[in-house]
Phi, psi and omega in degrees: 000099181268163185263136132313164166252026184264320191267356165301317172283342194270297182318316178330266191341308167302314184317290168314337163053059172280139129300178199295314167312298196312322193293303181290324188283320184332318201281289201318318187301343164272003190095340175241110210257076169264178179250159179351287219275288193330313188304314188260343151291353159257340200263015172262321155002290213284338197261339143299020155253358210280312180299320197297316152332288187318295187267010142261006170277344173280304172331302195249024148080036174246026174273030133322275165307345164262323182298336232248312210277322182298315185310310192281289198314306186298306164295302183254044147250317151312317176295311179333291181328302193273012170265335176318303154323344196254294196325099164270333165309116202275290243275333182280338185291322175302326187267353169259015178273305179339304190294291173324316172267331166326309217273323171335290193305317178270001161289290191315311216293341167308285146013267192309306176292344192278306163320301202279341186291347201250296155345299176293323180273355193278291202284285157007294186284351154311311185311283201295322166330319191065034170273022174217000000 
């Protein structure tokens, strides 16, 4: 499922945990000068796509490229600690925890795609098997 490049900016904005305002202007600053609803009727767009997402990313052989993001996402979550660890400035130490609980979520959420997509070719590969 490829993005246009207005929903490509509306992912930019999630990615980034813009508020809405924050969101809109990103988008204007980008040429796409939208209204609220509209704004929010793509990014539910986007975010009802995410199984459909998933498994054409199993579908068309990028999981190469999804283990590289758990990876990336996992190395600088290890750099995070140990820069935590080194920071004696409590206030710098506070924005690297920041990065650290940011990184959780889309770690988890790799996890969670990885899993159900290896669960659907497992059953898939049953089928055609005829053991289901």
């Amino acid at each position: 499922m490829a993005f246009n490049d207005r929903e490509i900016l509306v992912v930019q904005t999630m990615c980034m945990r813009l508020s809405e305002k924050d969101s809109l202007s990103w988008l204007k600053s980008h040429g796409h000068d939208i209204k609220q609803a509209t704004f929010w009727k793509i990014r539910a767009q986007i975010k009802g796509s995410v199984d459909k997402r998933k498994f054409e990313l199993a579908r068309t052989g990028l999981w190469e490229q999804h283990l590289e993001r758990i990876d990336q996402l996992e190395t600088a979550l290890k750099l995070a600690w140990e820069n935590y660890h080194m920071e004696k400035a409590p206030s710098k130490r506070v924005r690297i925890l920041e990065t650290i609980v940011a990184i959780q979520p889309l770690l988890s959420k790799y996890y969670q795609s990885s899993q159900k997509v290896t669960e659907n070719e497992v059953k898939t590969e049953l089928q055609r098997l005829g053991h289901l």
